[in-house]
MARVOZA-864134 format. One record per residue (C-alpha): residue number from 0; x, y, z. Coordinates in steps of 0.02 Angstrom, whole numbers. Layout:
MARVOZA-864134
NUM,X,Y,Z .
...
***
This chain:
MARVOZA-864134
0,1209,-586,633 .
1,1042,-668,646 .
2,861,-615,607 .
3,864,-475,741 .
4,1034,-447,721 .
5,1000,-373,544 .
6,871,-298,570 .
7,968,-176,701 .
8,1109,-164,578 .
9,996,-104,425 .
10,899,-1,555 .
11,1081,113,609 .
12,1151,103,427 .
13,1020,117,307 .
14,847,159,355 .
15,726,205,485 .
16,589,58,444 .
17,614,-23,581 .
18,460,-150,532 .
19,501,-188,351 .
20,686,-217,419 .
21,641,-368,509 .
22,520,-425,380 .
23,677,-415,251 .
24,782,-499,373 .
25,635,-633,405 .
26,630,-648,224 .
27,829,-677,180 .
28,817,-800,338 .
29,682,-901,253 .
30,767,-908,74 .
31,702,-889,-96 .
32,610,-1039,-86 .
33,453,-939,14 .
34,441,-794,-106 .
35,331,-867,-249 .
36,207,-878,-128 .
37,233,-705,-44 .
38,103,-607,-152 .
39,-30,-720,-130 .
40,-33,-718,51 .
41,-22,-537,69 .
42,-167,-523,-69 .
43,-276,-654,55 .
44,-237,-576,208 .
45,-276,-396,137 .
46,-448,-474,55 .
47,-475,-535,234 .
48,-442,-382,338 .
49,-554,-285,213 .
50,-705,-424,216 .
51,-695,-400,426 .
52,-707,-199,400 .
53,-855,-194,289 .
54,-945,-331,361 .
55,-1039,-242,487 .
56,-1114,-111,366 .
57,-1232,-270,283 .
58,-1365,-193,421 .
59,-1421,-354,497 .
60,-1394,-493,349 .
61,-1382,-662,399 .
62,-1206,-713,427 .
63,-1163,-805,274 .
64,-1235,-681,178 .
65,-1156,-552,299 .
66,-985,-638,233 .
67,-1040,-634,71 .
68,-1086,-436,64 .
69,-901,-401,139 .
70,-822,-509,19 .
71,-885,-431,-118 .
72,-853,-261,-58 .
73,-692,-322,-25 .
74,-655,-380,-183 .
75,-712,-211,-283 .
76,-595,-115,-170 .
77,-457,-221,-174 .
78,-472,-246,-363 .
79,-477,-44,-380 .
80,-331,0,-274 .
81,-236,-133,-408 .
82,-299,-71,-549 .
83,-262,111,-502 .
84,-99,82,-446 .
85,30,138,-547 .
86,150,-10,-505 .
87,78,-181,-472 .
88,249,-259,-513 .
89,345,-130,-376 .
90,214,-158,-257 .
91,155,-324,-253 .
92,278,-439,-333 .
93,449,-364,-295 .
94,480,-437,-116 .
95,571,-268,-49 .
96,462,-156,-117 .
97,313,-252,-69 .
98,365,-261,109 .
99,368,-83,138 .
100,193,-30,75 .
101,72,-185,86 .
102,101,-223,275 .
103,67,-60,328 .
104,-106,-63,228 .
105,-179,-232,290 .
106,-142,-175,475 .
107,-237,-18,441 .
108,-349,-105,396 .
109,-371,-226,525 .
110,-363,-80,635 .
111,-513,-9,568 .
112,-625,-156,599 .
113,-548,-182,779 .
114,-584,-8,795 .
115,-782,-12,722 .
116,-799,-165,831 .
117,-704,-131,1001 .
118,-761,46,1003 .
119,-950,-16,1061 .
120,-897,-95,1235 .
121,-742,-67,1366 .
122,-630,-180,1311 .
123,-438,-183,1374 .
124,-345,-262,1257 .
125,-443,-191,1110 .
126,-364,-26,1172 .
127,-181,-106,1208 .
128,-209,-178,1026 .
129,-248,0,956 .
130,-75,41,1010 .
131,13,-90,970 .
132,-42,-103,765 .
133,-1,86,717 .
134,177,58,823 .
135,194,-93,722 .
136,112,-21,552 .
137,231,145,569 .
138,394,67,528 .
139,344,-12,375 .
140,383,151,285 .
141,412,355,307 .
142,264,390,197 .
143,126,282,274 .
144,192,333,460 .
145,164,534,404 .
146,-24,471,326 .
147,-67,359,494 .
148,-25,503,603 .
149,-93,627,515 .
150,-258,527,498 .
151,-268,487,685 .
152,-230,654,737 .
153,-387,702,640 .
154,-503,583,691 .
155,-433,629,881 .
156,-459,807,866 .
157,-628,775,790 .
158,-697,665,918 .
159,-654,778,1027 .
160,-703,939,987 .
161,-840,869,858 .
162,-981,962,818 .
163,-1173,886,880 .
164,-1228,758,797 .
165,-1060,660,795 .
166,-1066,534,983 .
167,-932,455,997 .
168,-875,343,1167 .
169,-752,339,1309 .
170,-674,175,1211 .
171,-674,270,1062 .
172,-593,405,1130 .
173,-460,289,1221 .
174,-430,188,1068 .
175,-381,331,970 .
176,-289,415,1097 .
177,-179,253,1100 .
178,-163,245,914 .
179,-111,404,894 .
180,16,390,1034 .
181,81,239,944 .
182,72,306,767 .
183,167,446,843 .
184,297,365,938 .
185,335,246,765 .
186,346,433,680 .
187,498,453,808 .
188,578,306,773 .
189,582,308,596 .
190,646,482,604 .
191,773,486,729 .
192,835,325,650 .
193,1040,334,648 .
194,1049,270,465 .
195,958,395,387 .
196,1082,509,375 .
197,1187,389,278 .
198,1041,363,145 .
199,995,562,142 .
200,1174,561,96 .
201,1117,495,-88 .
202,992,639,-113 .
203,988,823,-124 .
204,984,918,28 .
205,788,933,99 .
206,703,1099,25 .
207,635,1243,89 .
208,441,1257,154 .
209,404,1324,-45 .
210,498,1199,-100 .
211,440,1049,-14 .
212,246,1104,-25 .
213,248,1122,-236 .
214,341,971,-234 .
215,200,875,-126 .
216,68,980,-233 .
217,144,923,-400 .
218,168,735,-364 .
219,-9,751,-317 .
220,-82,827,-460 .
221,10,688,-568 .
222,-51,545,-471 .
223,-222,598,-485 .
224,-209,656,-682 .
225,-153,450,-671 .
226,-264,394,-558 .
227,-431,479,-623 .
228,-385,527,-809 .
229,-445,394,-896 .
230,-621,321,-938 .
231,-580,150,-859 .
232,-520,206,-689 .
233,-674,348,-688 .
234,-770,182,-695 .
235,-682,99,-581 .
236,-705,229,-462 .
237,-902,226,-494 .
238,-902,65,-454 .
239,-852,74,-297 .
240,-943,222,-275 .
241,-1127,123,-314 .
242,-1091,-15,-238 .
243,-1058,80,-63 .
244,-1202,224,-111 .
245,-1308,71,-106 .
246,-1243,0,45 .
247,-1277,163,158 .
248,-1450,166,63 .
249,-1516,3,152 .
250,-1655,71,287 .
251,-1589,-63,433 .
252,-1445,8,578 .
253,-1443,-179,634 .
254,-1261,-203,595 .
255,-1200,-29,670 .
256,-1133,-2,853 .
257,-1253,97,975 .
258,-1152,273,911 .
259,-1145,263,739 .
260,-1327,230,751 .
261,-1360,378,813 .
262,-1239,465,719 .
263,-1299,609,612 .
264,-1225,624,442 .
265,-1259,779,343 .
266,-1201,862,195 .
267,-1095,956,261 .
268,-983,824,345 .
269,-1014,738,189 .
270,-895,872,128 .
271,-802,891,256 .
272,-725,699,240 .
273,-694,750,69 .
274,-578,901,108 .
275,-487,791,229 .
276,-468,663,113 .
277,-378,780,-19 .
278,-293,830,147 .
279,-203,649,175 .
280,-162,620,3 .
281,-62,783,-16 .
282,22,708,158 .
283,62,539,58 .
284,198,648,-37 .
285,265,761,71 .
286,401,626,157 .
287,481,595,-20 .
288,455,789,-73 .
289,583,804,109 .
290,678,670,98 .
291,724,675,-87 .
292,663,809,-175 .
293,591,713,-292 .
294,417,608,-335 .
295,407,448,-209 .
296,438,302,-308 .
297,279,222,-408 .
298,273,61,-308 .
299,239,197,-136 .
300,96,263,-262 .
301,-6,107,-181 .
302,-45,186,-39 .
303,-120,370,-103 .
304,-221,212,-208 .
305,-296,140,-63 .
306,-342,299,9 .
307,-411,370,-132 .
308,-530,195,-154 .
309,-578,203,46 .
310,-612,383,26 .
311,-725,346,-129 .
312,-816,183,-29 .
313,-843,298,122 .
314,-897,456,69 .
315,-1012,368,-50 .
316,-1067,262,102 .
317,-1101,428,211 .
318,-1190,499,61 .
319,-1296,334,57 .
320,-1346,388,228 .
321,-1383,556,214 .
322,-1491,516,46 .
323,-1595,381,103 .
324,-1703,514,224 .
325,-1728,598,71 .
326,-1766,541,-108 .
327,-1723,379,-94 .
328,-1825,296,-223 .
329,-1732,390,-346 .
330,-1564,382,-270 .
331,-1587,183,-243 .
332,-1640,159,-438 .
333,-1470,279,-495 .
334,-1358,193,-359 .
335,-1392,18,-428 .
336,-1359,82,-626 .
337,-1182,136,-539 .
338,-1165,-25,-446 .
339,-1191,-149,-597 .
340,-1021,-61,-670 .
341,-954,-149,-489 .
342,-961,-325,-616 .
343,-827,-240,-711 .
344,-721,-196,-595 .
345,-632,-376,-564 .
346,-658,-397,-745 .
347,-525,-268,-783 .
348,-422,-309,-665 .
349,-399,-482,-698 .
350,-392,-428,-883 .
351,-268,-307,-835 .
352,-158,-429,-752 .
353,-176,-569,-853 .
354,-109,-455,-999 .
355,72,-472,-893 .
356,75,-650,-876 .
357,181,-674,-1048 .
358,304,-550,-999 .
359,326,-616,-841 .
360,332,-779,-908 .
361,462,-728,-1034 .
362,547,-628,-887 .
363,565,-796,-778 .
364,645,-898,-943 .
365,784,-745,-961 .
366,804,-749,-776 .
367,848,-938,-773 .
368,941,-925,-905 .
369,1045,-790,-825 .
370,1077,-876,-670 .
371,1124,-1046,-755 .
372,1250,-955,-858 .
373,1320,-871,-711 .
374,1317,-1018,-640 .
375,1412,-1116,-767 .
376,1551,-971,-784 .
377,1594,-986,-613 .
378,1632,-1163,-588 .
379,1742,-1128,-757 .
380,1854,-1013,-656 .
381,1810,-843,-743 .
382,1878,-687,-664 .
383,1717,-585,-709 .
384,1558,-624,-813 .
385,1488,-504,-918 .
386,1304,-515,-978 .
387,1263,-448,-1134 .
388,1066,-431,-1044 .
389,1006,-434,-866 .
390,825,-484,-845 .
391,739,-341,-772 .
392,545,-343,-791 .
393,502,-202,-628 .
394,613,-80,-678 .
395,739,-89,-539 .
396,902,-41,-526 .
397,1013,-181,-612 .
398,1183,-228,-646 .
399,1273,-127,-764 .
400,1436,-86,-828 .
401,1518,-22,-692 .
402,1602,-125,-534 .
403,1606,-7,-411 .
404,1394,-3,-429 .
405,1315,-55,-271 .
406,1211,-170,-382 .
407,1359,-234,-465 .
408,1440,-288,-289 .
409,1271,-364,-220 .
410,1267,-471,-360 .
411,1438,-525,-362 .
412,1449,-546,-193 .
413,1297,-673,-220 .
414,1373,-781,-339 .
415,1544,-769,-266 .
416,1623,-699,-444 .
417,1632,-530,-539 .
418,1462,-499,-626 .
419,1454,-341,-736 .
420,1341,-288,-883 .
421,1432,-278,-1072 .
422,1436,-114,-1117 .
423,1372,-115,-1256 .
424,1157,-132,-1334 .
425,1064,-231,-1220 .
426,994,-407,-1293 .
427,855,-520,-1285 .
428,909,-685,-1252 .
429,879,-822,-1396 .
430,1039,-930,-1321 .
431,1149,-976,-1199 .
432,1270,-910,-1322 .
433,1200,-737,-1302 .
434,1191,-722,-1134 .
435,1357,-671,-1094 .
436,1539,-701,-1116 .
437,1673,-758,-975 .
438,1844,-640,-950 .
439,1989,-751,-910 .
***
């Protein structure tokens, strides 16, 4: 069938994501062997993209430490949206899962500082490029498409019937234009995709307007009782707050294009962004709220994450801004007691994660283990194998007693024999002897 081949077929019998198809497909072409690696490299390249966007805010630094002052930025952000997501093992480590919400994010994000840097001058293919990344970034997944759109649309509408005090440029105003064209045209793809009806097929019919809006209000409110309910992520959340409050306290415009210069930020757009960042988190649930009447999945919970961080870095950033024409001694002195949490904020994390490595290390022996006793049955001629355990550290659908399960068949059809769960408790595995037993 080939790379593109199966991409097309998932595309008309499965799902819409046209992007994250042909990643998968990319991904079963290149084997197993590249998938250790996988996280890494998405973790690098999002570091990356985020160290090019908040570069230019270090207001004329020299460049190394202009690198420096985006890195670290980069890092607080990066290590927040981690912390505060609810499913680092979904999201980041599981290849599917991954591939449908991480993509999306580091082209936004790359967008961004094309956009902050393009925006200053005419520049063709910046503008072609503004089209191309949200077309591309759309098919990753129904509830980032919904977000980009929504987002552009704003910014769009904003530009161009902002109030004085908010310039913006004929690039600007093409490059947005574009995006939102693209982000839009991806929103029609993804929709009028053939195999979604054979995937809405497994979930309730779509509710009504009531329905769907206290769904999206709910999953909302739960995310953020998550996401801001605790001590820890209220400091993680200061953290990034200081370090960006201090950031838009420096005095210097050296590092900002000719409009945002002269840009005028006040209190009131202050709030403004705030009200429109509730706005497009509420939109990061309404796609699963349609589409399955349900919660979206935790690994999806990523992205409300990363918007909920950039909203924090920015709006503290504005505020930065608007304070430093007024007290700014005193805003300077309480913005670096917040930033000096900032220290903590990769300490947690890494804490955080570093807490997993046993299970996952424990995970990986059970695994092997698994697949060597599979393994062994096979070439022994057993009709079926049935596990007593199935190694399943992410919480995703496994194999279990049934045949007819579409897990069951995957798996089966991997190994070339009948694999099935035993029906009865669920083991940890000591020895081969309690994996599993062959039936003749």
């Amino acid at each position: 069938m080939g790379v593109i081949g199966g991409a097309v077929y998932t595309y008309n019998t499965w799902s819409g994501r046209y992007s994250a198809d042909l990643l998968d497909s990319i991904a079963g072409f290149l084997g197993p062997t590249v998938t250790p690696y996988v996280p890494a490299v998405a973790v690098a390249c999002w570091l990356l993209a985020l160290t090019w966007l908040i570069m230019p805010v270090s207001c004329g630094l020299d460049r190394v430490a202009t690198f420096a002052y985006g890195l670290a930025g980069a890092s607080i952000v990066l290590s927040a949206v981690l912390y505060l997501a609810p499913d680092v093992p979904q999201s980041l480590y599981w290849g599917q899962g991954m591939r449908s919400v991480i993509p999306p994010l580091i082209l936004a994000t790359a967008w961004c500082g094309l956009f902050s840097r393009g925006s200053s001058s005419p520049n063709r293919l910046a503008v072609a490029l503004a089209f191309v990344v949200p077309l591309i970034a759309g098919g990753f997944s129904e509830t980032y498409v919904a977000l980009q759109t929504f987002l552009l649309g704003v910014a769009y509408g904003f530009l161009i019937f902002a109030p004085y005090g908010v310039p913006s440029t004929k690039t600007e105003r093409s490059m947005l234009l574009g995006a939102l064209l693209g982000s839009f045209s991806s929103l029609v793809l993804v929709i009028t995709a053939p195999g979604n009806a054979f995937r809405q097929a497994r979930f309730p019919p779509p509710p009504d307007l009531v329905g769907l809006l206290r769904i999206a209000f709910d999953s909302m409110s739960a995310f953020l009782a998550f996401a801001v309910g605790g001590a820890a992520e209220m400091i993680v959340l200061l953290s990034v707050a200081g370090y960006f409050l201090l950031s838009g306290l420096r005095e210097s415009t050296a590092g900002l294009n000719e409009a945002d210069s002269k840009a005028k930020i006040s209190i009131p757009l202050v709030l403004l962004f705030g009200i429109g960042s509730i706005a497009a988190l509420y939109v990061c649930f309404l796609p699963s709220a349609y589409g399955t009447s349900a919660r979206p999945p935790a690994r999806s919970l990523i992205i409300p994450s990363y918007v909920l961080t950039c909203a924090t870095a920015s709006g503290a950033y504005a505020l930065g801004r608007v304070l430093r024409r007024k007290r700014r001694s005193y805003a300077v002195a309480v913005s670096w007691l917040i930033a000096v949490l900032a220290a903590f904020v990769m300490t947690i994390e890494v804490h955080h994660l570093a807490g997993t490595i046993g299970d996952c290390a424990r995970y990986a022996r059970e695994w092997d283990s698994a697949d060597a006793f599979v393994h062994q049955m096979r070439a022994q001629k057993c009709r079926s194998v049935i596990l007593y355990t199935v190694p399943n550290q992410f919480g995703l659908e496994d194999v279990g007693p049934d045949p007819s399960f579409w897990v069951n068949g995957c798996v089966s059809d991997y190994y070339g024999v009948d694999v099935r769960r035993d029906r009865g408790r669920r083991r940890r595995v000591q020895s081969a002897a309690q994996i599993g037993y062959c039936v003749e």
